[in-house]
N, CA, C and O of each residue as an XYZ file, in Angstrom:
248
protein
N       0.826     -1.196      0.000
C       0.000      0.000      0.000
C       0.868      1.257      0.000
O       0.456      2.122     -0.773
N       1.956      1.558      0.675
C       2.652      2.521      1.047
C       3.352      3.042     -0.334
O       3.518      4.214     -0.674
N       3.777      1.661     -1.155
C       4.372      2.002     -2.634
C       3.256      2.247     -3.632
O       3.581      2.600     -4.765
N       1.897      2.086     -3.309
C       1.493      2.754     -4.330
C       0.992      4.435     -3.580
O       0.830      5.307     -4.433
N       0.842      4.717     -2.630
C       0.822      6.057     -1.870
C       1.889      6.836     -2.617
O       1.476      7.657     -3.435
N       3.393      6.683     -2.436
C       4.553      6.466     -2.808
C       4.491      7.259     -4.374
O       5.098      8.275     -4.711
N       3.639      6.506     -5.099
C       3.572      6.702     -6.447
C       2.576      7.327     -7.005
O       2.592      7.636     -8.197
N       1.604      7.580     -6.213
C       0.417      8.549     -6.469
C       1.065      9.911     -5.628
O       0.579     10.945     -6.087
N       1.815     10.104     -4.771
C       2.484     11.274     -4.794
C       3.201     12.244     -5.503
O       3.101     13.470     -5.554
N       4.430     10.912     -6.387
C       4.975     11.543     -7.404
C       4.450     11.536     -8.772
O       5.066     12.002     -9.730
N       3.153     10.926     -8.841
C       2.307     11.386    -10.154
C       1.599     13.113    -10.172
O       1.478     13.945    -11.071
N       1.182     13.105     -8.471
C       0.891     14.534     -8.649
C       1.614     15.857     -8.736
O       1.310     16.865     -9.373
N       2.753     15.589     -7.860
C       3.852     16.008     -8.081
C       4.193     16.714     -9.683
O       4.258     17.881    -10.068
N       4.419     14.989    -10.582
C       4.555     15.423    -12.098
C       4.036     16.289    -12.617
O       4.478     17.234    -13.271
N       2.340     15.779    -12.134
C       1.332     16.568    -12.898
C       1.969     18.230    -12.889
O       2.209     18.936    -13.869
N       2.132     18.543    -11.475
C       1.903     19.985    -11.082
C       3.053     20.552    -11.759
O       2.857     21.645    -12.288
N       4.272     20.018    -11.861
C       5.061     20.346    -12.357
C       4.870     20.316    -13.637
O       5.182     21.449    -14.003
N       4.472     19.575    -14.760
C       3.832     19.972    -16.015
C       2.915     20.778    -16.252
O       2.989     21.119    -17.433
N       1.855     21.389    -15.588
C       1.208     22.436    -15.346
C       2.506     23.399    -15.073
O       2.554     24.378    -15.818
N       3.232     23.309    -14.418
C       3.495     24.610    -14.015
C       4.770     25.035    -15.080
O       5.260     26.149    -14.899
N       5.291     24.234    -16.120
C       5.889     24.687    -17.256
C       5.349     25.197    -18.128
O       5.760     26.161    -18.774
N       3.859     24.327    -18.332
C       2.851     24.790    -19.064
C       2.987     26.566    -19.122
O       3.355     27.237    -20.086
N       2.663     26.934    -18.084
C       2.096     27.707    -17.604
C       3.316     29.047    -18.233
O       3.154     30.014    -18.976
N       4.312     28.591    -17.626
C       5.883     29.223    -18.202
C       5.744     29.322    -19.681
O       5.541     30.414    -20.212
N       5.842     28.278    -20.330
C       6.230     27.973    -21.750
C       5.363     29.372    -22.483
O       4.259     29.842    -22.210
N       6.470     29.805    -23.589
C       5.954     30.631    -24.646
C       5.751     30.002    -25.789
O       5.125     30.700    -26.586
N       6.081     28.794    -26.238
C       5.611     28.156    -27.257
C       4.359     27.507    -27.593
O       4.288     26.359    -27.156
N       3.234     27.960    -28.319
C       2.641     27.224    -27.814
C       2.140     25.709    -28.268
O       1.067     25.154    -28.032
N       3.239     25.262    -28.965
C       3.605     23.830    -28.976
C       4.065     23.142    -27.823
O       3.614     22.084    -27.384
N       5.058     23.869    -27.333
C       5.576     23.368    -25.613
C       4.173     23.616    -24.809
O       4.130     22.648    -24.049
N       3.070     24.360    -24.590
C       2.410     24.489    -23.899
C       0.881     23.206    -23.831
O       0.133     22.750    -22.966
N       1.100     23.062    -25.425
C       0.090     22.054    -25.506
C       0.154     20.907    -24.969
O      -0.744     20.236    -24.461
N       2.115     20.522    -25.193
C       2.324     19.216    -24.856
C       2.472     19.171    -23.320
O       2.649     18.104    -22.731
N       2.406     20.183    -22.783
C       2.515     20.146    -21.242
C       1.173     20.260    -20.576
O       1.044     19.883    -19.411
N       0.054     20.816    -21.332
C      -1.143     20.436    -21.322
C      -1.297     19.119    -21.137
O      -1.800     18.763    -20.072
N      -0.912     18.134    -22.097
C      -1.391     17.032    -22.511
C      -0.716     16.329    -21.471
O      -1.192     15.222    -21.217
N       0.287     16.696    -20.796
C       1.652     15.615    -19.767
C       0.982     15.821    -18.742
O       0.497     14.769    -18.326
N       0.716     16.744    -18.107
C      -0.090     17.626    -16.854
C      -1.582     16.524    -16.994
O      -1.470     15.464    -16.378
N      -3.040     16.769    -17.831
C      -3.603     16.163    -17.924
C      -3.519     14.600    -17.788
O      -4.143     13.966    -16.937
N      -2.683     14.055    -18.715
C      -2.275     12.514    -18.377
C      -1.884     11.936    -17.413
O      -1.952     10.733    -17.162
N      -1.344     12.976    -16.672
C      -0.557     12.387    -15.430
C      -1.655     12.169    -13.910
O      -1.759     11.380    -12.971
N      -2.533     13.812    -14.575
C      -3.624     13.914    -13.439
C      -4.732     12.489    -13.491
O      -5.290     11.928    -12.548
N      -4.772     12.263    -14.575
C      -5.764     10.784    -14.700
C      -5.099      9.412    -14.872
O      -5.698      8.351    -15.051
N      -3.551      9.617    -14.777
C      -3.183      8.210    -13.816
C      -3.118      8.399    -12.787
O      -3.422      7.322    -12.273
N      -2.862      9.247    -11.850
C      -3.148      9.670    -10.305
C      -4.343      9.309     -9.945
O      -4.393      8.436     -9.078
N      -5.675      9.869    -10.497
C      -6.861      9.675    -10.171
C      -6.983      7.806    -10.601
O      -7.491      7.107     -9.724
N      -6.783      7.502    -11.165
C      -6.604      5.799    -11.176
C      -5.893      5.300    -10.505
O      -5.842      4.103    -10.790
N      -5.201      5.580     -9.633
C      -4.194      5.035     -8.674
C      -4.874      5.248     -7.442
O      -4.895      4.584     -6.406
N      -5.531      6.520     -7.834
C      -6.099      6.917     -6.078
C      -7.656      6.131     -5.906
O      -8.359      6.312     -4.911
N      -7.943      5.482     -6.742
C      -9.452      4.560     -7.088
C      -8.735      2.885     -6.602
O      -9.506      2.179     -5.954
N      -7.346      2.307     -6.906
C      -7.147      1.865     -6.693
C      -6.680      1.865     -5.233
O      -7.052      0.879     -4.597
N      -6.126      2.541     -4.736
C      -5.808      2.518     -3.038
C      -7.032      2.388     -2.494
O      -7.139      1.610     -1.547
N      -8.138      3.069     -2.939
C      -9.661      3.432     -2.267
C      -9.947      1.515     -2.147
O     -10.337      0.821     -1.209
N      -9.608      1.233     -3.324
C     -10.699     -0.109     -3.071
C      -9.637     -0.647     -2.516
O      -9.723     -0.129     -1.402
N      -8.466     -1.471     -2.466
C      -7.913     -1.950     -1.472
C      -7.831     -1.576     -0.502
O      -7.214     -2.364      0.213
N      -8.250     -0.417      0.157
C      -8.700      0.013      1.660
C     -10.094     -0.574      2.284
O     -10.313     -1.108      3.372
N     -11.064     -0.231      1.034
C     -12.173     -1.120      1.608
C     -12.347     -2.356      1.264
O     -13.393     -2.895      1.626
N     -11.142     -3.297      0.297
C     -11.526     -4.868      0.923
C     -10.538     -5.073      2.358
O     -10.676     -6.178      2.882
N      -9.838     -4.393      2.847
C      -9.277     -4.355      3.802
C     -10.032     -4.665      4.939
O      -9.922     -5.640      5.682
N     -11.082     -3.398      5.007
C     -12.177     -2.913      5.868
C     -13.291     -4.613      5.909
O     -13.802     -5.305      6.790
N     -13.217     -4.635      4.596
C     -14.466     -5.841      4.930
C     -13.964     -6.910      5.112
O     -14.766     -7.836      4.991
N     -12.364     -7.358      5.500
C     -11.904     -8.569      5.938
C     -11.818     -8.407      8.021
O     -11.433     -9.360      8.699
């Protein structure tokens, strides 16, 4: 459990940090693709954090 905690930290982490080049970038080719890194990253996080959820509650119901 702790390694996927572990790894849903540094997904958000990523995310924010691709947002926050985004955000920098004057290209706006660099900005799209940091759009797109930022976004991707935020919805493997949110799938990671669906996965901790349910191995917490078959936890709960053992």
């Amino acid at each position: 459990m702790q390694d996927m905690l572990t790894h849903l930290e540094k997904l958000r982490a990523d995310a924010a940090e691709c947002a926050l080049i985004r955000d920098l970038a004057t290209d706006i080719k660099k900005r799209e693709l940091f759009t797109k890194l930022a976004e991707h990253l935020s919805a493997l996080a949110a799938e990671v954090e669906k996965a901790v959820a349910a191995q917490r509650r078959e936890g709960e119901a053992t």
